[in-house]
VONU-32182 format. One record per residue (C-alpha): z, x negated, y negated; residue in three letters. Coordinates in steps of 0.05 Angstrom, whole numbers, padded with zeros to 5 digits, always signed. Layout:
N
ZXYAla/...
//
This chain:
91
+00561+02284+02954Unk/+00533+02299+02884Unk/+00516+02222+02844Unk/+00534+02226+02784Unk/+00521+02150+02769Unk/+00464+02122+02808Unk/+00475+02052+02789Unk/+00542+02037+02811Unk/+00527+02095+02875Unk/+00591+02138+02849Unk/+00596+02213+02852Unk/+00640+02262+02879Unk/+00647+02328+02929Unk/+00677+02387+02935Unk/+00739+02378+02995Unk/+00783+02440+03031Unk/+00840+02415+03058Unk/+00900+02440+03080Unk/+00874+02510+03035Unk/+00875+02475+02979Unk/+00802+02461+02946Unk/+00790+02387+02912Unk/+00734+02344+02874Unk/+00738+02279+02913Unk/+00710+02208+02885Unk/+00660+02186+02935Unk/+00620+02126+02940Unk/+00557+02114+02976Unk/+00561+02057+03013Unk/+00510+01998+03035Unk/+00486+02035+03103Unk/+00466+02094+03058Unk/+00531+02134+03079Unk/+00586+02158+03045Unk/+00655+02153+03034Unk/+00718+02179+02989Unk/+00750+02140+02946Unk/+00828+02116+02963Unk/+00879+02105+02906Unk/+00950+02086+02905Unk/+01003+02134+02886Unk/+01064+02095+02837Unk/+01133+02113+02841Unk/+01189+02088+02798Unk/+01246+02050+02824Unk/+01306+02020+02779Unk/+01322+01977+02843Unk/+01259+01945+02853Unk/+01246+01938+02768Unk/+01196+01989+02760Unk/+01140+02018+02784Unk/+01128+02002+02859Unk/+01070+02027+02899Unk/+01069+02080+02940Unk/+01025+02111+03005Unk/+00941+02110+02993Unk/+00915+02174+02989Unk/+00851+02203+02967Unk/+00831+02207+02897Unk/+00819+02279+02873Unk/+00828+02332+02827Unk/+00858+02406+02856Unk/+00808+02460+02833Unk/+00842+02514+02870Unk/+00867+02549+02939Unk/+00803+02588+02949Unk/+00731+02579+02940Unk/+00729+02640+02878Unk/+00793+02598+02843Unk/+00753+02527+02854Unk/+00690+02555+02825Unk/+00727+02589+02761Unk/+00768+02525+02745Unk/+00687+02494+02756Unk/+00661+02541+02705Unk/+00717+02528+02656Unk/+00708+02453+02663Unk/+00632+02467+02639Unk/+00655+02508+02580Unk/+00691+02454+02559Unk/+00628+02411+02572Unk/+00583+02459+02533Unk/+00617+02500+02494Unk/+00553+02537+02472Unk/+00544+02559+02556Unk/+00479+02530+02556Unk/+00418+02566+02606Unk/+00416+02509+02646Unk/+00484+02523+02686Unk/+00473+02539+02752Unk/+00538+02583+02751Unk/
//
């Protein structure tokens, strides 16, 4: 798990599953451990007036279906960070 705000104990990690590559939202917890973060999916129903929620499932982002295609949409999402690719990118 990487923190990314030290505070509130929130970061996130890189997850395979299935083939498919993911940045989870993780959370350290009291004990010191860790765990990911759960969100409900929505789905719309005209029946029930709306959105309705659906099944929990872990909240990530899909980087890719192999480590080379998770680490190019990584790089990407630092160019768009720094435009100017600063030095101090460890990719």
């Amino acid at each position: 798990m990487i923190i990314t705000n030290e505070q509130y104990g929130e970061g996130c990690a890189v997850e395979e599953y299935q083939g498919t590559y993911s940045l989870v939202k993780m959370k350290r917890k009291t004990d010191g451990g860790e765990k990911t973060e759960w969100c409900f999916t929505q789905r719309w129903d005209e029946n029930e007036g709306g959105s309705v929620p659906g099944k929990s499932l872990p909240w990530k982002i899909t980087l890719g279906e192999s480590p080379k295609a998770a680490a190019k949409v990584l790089r990407q999402l630092a160019d768009e960070i720094d435009p100017s690719g600063g030095d101090d990118i460890a990719f």
